[in-house]
ROKOL-263484 format. One record per atom (N, C-alpha, C, O, CB): residue number from 1; atom name; x, y, z. Coordinates in Angstrom, 1 decimal. Glycine has a CB too. Layout:
N
R resi name     c1     c2     c3
R  NUM   CA      X      Y      Z
...
// end
This chain:
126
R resi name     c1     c2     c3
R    1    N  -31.7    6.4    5.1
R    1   CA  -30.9    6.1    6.2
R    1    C  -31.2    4.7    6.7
R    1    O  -32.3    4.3    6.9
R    1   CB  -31.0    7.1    7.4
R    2    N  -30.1    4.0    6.8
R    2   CA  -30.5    2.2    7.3
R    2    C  -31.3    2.5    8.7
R    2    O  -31.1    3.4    9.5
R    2   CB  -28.8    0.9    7.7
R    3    N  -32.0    1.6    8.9
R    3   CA  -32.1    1.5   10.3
R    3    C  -31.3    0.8   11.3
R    3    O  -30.7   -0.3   11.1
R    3   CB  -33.0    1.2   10.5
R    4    N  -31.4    1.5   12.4
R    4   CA  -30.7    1.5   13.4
R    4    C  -30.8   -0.6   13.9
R    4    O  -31.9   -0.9   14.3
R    4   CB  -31.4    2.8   14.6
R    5    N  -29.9   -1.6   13.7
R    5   CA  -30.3   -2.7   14.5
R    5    C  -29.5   -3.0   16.0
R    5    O  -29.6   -4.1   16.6
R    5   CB  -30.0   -3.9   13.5
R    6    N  -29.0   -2.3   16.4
R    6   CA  -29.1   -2.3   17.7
R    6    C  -29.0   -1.7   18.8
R    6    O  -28.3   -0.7   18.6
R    6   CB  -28.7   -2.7   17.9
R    7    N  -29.3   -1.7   19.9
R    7   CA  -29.7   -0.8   20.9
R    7    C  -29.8    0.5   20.9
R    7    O  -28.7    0.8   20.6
R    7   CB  -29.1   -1.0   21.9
R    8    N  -30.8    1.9   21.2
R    8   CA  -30.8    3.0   20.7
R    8    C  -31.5    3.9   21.9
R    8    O  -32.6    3.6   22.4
R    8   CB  -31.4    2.9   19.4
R    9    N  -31.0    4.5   22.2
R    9   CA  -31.5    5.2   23.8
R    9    C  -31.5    6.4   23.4
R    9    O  -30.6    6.8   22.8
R    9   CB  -30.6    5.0   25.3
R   10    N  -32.8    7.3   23.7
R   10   CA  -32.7    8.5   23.9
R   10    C  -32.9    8.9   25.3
R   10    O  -33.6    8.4   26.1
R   10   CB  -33.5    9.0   23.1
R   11    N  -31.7   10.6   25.3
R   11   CA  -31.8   10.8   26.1
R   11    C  -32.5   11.8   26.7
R   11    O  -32.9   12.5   25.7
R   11   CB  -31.1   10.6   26.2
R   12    N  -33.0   12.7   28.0
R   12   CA  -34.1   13.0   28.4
R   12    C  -33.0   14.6   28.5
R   12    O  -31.8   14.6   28.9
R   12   CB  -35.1   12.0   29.8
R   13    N  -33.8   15.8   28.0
R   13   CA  -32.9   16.8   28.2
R   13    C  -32.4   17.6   29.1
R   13    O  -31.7   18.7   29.0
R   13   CB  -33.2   17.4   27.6
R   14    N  -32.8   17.1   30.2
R   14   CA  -32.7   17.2   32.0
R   14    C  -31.3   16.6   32.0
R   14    O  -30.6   16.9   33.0
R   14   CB  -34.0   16.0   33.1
R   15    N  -30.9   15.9   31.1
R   15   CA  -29.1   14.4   31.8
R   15    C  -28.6   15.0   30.2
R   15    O  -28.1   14.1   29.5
R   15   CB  -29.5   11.4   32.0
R   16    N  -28.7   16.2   29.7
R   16   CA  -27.9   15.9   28.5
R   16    C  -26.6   16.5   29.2
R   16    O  -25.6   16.2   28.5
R   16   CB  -28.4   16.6   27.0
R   17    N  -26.3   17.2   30.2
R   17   CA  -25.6   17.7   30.2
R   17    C  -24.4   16.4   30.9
R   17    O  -23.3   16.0   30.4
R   17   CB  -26.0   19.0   30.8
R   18    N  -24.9   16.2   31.7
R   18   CA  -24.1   14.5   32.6
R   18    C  -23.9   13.9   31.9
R   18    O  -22.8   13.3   31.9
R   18   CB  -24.8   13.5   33.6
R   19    N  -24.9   13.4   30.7
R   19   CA  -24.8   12.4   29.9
R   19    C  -23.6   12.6   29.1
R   19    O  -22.8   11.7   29.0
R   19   CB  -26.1   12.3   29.1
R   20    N  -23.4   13.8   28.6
R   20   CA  -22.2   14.2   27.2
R   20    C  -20.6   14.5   28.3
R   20    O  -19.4   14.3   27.8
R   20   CB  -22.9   16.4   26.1
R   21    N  -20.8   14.9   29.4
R   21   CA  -19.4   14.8   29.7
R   21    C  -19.4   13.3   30.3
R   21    O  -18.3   13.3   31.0
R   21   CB  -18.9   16.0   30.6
R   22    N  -19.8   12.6   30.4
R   22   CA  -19.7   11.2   30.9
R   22    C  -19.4   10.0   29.5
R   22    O  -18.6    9.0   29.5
R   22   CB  -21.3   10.9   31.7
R   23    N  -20.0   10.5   28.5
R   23   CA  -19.9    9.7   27.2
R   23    C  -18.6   10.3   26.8
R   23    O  -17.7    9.7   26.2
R   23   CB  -21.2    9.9   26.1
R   24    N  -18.3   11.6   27.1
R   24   CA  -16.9   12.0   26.5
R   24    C  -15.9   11.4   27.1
R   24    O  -14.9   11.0   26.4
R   24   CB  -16.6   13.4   26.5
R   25    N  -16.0   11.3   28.9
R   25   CA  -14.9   10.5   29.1
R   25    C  -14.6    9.3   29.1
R   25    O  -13.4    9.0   29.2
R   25   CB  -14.6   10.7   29.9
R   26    N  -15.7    8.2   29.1
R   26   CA  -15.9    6.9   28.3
R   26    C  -15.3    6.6   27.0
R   26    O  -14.7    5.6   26.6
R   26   CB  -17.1    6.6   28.2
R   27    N  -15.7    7.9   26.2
R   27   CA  -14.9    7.7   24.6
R   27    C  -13.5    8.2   24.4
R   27    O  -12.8    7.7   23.6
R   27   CB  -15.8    8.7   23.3
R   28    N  -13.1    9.2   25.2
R   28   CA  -11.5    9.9   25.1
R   28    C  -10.7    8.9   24.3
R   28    O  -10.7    7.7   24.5
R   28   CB  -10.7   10.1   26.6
R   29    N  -10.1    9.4   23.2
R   29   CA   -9.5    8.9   22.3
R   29    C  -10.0    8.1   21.4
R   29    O   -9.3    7.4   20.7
R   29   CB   -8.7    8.3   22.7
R   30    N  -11.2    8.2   21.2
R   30   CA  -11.5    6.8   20.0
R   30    C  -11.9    8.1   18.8
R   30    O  -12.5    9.2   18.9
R   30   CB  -13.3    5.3   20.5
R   31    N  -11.4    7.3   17.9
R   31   CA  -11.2    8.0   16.6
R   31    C  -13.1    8.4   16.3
R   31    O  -14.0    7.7   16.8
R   31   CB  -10.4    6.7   15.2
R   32    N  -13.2    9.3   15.6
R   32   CA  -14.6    9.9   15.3
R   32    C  -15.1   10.6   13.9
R   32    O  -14.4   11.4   13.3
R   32   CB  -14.9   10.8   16.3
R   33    N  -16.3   10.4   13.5
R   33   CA  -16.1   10.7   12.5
R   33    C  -17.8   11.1   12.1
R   33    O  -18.6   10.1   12.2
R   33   CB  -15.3    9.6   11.7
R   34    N  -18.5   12.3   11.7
R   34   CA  -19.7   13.0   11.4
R   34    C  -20.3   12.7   10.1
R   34    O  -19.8   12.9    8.9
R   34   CB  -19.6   14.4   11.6
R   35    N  -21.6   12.0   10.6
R   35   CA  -22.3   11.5    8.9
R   35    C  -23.5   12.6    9.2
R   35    O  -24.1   12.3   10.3
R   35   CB  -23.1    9.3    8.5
R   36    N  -24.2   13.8    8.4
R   36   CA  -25.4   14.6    8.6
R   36    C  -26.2   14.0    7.6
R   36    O  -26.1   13.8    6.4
R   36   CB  -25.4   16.1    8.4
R   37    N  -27.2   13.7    8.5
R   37   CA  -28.6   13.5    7.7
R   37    C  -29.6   14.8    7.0
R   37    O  -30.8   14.5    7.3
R   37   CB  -29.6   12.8    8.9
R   38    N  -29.6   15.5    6.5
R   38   CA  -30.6   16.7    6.0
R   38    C  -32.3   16.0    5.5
R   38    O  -32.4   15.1    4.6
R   38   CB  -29.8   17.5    4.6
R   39    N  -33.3   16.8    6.2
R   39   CA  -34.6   16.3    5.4
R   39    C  -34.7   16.5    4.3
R   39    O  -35.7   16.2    3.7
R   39   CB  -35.8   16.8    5.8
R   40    N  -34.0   16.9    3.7
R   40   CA  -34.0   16.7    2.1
R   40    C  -33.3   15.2    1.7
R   40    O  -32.8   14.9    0.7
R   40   CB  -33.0   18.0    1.3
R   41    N  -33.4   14.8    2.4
R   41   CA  -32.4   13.0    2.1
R   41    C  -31.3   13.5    1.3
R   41    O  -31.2   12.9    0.3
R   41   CB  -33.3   11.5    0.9
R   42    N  -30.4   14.4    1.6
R   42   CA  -28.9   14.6    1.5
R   42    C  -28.2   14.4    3.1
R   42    O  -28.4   14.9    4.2
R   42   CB  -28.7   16.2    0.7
R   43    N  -26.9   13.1    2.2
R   43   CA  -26.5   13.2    3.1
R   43    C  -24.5   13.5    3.4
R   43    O  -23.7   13.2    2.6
R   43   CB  -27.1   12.1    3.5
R   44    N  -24.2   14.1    4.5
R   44   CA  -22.7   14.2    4.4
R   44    C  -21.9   13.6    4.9
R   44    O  -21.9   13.9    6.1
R   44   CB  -22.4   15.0    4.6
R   45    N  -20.9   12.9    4.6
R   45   CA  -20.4   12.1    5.0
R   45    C  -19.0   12.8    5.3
R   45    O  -18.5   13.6    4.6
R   45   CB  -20.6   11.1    4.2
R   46    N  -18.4   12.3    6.6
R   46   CA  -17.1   13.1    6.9
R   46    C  -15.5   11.7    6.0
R   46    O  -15.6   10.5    6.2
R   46   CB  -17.0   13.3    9.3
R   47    N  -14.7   12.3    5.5
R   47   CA  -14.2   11.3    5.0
R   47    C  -12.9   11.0    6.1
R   47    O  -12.2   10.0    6.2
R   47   CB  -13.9   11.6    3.5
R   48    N  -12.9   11.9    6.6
R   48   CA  -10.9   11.9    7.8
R   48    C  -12.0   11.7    8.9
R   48    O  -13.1   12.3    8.8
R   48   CB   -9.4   14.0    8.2
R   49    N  -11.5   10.8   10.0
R   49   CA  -11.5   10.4   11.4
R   49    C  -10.8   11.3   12.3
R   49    O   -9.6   11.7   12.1
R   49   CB  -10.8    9.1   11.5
R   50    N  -11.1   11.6   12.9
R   50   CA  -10.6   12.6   14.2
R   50    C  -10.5   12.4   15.9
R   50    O  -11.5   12.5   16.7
R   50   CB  -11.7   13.8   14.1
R   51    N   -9.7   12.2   16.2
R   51   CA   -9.8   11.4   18.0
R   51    C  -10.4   12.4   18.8
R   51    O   -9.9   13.5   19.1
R   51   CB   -8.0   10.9   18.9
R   52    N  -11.7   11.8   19.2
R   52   CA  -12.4   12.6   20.0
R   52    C  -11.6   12.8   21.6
R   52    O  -10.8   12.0   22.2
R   52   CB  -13.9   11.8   20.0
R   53    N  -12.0   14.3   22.2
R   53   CA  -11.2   14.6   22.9
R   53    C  -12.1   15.1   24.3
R   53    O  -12.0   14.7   25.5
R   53   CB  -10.2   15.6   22.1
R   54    N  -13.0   16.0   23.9
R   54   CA  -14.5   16.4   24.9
R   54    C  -15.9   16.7   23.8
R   54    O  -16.0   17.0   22.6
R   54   CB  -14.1   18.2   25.9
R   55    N  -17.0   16.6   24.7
R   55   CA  -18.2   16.6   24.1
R   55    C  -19.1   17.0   25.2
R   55    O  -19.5   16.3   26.1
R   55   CB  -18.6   15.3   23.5
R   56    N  -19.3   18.6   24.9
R   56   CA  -20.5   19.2   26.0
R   56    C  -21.4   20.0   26.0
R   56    O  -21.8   20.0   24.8
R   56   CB  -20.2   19.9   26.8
R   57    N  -22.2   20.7   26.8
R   57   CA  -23.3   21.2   26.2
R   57    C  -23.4   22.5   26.7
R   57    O  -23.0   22.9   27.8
R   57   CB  -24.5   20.4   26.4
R   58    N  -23.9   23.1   25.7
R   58   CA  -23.9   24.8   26.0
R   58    C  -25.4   25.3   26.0
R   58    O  -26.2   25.2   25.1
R   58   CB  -23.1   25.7   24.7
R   59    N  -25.6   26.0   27.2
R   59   CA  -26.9   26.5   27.3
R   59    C  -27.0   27.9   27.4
R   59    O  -26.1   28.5   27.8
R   59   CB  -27.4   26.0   28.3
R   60    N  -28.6   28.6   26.9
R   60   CA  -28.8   30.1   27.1
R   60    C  -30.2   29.6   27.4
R   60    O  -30.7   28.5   27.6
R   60   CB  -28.5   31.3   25.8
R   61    N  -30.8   31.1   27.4
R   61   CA  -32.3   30.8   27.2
R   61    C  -33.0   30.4   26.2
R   61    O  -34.1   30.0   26.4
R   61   CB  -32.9   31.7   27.4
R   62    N  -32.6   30.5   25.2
R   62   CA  -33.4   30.2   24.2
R   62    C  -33.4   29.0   23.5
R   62    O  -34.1   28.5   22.6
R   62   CB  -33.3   31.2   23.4
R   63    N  -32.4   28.6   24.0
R   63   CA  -31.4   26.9   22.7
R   63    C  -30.1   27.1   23.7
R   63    O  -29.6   27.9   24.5
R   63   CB  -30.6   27.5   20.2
R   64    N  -29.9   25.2   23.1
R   64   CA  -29.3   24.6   23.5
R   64    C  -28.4   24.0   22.1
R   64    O  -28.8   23.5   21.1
R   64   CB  -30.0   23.9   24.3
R   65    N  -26.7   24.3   22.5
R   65   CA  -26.1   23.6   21.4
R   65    C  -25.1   22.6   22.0
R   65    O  -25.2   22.6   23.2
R   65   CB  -25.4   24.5   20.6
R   66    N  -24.4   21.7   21.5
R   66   CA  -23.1   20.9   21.6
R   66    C  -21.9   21.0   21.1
R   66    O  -21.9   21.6   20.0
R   66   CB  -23.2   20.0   21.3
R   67    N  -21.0   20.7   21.6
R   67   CA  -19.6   21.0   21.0
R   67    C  -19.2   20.0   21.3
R   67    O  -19.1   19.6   22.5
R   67   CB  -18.7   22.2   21.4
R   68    N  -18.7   19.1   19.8
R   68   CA  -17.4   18.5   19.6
R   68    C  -16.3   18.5   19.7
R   68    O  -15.9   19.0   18.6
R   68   CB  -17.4   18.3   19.1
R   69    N  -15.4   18.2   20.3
R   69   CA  -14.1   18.4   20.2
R   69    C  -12.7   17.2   19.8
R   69    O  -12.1   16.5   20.6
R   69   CB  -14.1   18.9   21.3
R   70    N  -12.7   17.5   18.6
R   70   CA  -11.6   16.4   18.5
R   70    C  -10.1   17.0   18.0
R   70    O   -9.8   18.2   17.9
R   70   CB  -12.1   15.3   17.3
R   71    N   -9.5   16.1   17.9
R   71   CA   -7.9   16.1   17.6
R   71    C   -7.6   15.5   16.0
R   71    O   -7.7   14.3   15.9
R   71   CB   -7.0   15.0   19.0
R   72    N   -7.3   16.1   15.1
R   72   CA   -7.1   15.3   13.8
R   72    C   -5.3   15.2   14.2
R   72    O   -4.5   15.8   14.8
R   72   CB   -7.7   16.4   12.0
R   73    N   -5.4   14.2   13.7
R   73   CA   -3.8   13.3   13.4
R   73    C   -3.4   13.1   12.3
R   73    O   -2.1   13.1   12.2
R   73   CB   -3.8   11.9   13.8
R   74    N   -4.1   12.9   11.3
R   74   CA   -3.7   13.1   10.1
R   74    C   -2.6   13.6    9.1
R   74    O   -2.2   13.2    8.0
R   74   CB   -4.3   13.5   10.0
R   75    N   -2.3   14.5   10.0
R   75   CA   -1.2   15.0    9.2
R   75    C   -0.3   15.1   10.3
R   75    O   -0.5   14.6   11.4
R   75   CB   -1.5   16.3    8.4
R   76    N    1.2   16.0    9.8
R   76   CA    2.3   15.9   10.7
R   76    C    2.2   16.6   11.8
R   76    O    2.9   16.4   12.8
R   76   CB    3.5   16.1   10.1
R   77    N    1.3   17.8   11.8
R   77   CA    0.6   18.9   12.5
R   77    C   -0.5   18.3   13.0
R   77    O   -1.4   17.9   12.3
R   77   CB    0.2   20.2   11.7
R   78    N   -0.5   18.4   14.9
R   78   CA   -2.1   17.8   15.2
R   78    C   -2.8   19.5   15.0
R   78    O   -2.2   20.6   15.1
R   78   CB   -2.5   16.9   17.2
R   79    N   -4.3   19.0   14.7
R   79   CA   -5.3   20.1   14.5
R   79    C   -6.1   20.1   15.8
R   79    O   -6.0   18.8   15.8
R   79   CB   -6.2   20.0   13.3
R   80    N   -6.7   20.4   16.9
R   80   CA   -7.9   20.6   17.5
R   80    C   -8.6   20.9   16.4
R   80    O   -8.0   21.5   15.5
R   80   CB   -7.9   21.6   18.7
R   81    N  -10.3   20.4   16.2
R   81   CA  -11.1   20.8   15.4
R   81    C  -12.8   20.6   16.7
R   81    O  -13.3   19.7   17.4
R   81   CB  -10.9   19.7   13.7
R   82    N  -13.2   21.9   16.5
R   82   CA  -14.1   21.9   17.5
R   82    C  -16.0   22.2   16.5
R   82    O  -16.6   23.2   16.0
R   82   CB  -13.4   23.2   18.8
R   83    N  -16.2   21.3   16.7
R   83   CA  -17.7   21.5   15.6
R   83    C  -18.7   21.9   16.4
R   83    O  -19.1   20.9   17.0
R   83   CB  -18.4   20.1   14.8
R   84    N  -19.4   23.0   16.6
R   84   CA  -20.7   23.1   17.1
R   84    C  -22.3   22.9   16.6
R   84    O  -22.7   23.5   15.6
R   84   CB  -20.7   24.0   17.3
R   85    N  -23.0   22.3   17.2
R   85   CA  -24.4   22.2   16.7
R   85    C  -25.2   22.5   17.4
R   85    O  -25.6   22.0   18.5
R   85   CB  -24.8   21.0   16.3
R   86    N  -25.7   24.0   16.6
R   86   CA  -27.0   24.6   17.2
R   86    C  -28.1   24.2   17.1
R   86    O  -28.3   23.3   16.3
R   86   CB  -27.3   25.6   16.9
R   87    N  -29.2   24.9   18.0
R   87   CA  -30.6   24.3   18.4
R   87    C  -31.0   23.0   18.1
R   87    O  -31.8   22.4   17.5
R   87   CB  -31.5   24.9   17.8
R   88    N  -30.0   22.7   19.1
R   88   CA  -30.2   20.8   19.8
R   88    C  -31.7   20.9   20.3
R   88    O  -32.1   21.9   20.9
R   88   CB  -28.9   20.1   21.6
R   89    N  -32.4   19.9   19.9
R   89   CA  -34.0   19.2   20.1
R   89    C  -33.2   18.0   20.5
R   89    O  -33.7   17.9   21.6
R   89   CB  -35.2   19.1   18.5
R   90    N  -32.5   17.1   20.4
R   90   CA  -32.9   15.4   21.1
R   90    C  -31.6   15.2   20.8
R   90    O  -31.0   15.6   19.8
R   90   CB  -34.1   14.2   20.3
R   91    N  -30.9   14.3   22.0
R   91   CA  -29.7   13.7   21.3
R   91    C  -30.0   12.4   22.3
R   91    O  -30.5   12.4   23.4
R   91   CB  -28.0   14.6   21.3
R   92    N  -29.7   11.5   21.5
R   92   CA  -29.8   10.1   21.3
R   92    C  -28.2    8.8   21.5
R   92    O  -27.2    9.3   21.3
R   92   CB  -30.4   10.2   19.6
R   93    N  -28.1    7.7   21.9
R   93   CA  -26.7    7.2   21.6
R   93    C  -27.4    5.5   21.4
R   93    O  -28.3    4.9   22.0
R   93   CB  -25.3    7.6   23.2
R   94    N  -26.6    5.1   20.4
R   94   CA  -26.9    4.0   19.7
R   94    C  -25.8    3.2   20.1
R   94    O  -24.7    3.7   20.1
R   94   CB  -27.1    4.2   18.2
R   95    N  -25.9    1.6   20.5
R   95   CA  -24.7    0.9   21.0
R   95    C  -24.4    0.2   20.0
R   95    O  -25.2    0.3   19.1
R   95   CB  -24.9    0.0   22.3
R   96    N  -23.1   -0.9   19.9
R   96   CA  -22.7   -2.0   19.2
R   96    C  -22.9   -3.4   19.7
R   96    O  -23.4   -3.5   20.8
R   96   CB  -21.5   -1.9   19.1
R   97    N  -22.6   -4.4   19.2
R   97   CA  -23.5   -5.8   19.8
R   97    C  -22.5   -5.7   20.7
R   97    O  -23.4   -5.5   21.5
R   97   CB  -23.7   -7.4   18.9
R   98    N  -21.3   -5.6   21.4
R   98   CA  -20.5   -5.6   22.8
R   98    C  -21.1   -4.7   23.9
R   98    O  -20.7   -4.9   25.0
R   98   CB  -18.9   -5.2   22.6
R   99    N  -22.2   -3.6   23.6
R   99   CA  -22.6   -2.9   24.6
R   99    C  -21.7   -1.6   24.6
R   99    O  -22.0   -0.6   25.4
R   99   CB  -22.4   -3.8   25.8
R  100    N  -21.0   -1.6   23.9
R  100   CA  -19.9   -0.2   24.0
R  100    C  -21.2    1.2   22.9
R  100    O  -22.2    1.0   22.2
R  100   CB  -17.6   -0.9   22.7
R  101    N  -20.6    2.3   23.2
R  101   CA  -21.4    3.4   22.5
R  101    C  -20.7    3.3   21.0
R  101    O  -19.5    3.1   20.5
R  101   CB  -21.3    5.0   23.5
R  102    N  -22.1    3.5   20.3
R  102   CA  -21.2    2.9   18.6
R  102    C  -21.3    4.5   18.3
R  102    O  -20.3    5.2   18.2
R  102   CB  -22.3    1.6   17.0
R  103    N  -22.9    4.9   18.3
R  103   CA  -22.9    6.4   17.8
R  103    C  -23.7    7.1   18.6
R  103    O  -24.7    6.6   19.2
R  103   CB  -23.4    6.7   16.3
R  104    N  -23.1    8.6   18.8
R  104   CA  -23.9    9.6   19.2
R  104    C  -25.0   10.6   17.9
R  104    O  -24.7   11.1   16.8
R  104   CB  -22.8   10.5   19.9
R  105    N  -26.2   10.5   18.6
R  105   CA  -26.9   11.3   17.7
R  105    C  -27.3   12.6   17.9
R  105    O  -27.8   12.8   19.0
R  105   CB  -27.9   10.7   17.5
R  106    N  -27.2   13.5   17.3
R  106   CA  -27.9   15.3   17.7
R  106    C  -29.0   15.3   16.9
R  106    O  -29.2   14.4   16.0
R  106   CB  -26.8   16.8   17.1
R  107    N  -29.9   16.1   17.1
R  107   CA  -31.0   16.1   15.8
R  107    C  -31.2   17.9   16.3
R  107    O  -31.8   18.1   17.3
R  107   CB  -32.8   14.8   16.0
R  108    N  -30.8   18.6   15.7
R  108   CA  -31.0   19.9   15.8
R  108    C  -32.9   20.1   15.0
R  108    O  -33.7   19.4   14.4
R  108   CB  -29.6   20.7   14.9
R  109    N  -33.0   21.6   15.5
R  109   CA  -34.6   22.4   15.3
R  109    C  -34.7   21.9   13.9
R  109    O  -35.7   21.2   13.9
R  109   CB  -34.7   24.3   15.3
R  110    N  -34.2   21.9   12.9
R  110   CA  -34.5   21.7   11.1
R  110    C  -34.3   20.2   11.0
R  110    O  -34.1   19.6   10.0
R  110   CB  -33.2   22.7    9.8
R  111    N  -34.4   19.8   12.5
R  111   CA  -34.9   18.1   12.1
R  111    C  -33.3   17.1   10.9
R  111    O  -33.3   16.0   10.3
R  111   CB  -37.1   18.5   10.6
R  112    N  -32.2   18.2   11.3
R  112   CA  -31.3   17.6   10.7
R  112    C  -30.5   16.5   11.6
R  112    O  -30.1   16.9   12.7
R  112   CB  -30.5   18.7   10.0
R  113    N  -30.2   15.2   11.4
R  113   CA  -29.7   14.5   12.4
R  113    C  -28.0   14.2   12.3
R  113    O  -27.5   13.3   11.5
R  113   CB  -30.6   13.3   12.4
R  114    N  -27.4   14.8   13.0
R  114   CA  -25.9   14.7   12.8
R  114    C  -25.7   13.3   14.1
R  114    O  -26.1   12.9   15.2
R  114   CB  -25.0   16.5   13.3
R  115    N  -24.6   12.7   13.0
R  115   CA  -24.8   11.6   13.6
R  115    C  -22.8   11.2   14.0
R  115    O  -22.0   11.0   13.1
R  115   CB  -25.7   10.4   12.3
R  116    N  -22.4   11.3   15.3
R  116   CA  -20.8   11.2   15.4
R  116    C  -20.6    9.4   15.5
R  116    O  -20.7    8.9   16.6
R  116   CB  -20.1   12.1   17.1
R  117    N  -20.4    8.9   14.7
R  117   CA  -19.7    7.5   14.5
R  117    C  -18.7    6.8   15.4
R  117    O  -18.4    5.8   14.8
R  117   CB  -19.0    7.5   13.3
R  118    N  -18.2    6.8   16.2
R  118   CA  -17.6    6.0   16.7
R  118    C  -16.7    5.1   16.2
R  118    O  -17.3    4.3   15.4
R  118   CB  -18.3    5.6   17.1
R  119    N  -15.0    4.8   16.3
R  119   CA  -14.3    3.9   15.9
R  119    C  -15.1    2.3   16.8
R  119    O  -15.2    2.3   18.0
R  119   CB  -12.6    4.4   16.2
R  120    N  -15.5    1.5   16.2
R  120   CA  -16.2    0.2   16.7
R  120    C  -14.7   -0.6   17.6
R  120    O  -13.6   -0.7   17.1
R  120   CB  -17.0   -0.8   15.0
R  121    N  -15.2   -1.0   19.0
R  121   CA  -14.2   -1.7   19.8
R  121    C  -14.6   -2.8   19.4
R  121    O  -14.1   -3.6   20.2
R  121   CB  -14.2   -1.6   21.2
R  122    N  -15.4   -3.4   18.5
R  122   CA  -15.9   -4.9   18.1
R  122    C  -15.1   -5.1   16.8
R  122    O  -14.7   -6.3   16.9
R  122   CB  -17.6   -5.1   17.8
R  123    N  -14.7   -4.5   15.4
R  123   CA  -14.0   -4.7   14.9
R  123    C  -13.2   -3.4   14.3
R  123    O  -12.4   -3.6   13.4
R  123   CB  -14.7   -5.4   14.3
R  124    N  -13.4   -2.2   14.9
R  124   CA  -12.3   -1.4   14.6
R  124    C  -12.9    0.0   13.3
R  124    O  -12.4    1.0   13.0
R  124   CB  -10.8   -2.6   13.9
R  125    N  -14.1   -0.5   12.9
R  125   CA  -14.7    0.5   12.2
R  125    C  -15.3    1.5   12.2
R  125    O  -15.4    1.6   13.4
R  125   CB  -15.2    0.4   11.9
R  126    N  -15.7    2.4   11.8
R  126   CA  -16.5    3.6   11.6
R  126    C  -17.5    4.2   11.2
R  126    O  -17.6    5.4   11.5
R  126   CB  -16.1    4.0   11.4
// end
């Protein structure tokens, strides 16, 4: 996995919950797209972009997960597509050189790091 060259904040699990509906409504509409890291150095890459729509956090006693929520456009039919990731340990958000949020990071219990990409407001990428 490259490393990260600019700005990278983790966040404290006390504000994940403020933190994800605050980053969701800052991001509403920007296209999105999931690269997983596995400790086995496999990695998955999502190939379709999806316009992110909400991003929150679900709690019990035991674990904590997230739910993505996007809108695929893709086709002539919009899809809602809602991804969950169980036993969240750390989530993290990485900026672009303008300061805008480039990626959100999850790192669930098996140390796997799902990473949501961000369409870039600096040149339009992903």
């Amino acid at each position: 996995m490259p490393e990260a060259t600019e700005p990278k904040v983790v966040i404290e699990p006390v504000n994940w919950a403020e933190f994800l509906t605050a980053f969701a409504a800052r991001n509403y509409n920007r296209r999105a797209r999931f690269d997983v890291f596995r400790v086995n150095g496999k990695v998955d890459a999502e190939e379709i972009e999806a316009h992110l729509e909400d991003v929150h956090l679900n709690q019990n006693s035991d674990s904590k997960s997230i739910d993505v929520i996007r809108i695929d456009r893709s086709e002539q039919t919009v899809d809602k597509v809602r991804d969950t990731i169980e036993n969240v340990i750390g989530v993290a958000v990485q900026y672009d050189t303008d300061g805008s949020e480039d990626i959100l990071e999850i790192t669930d219990r098996s140390n796997t790091l799902i990473s949501l990409r961000l369409e870039s407001k600096v040149d339009g990428v992903s």
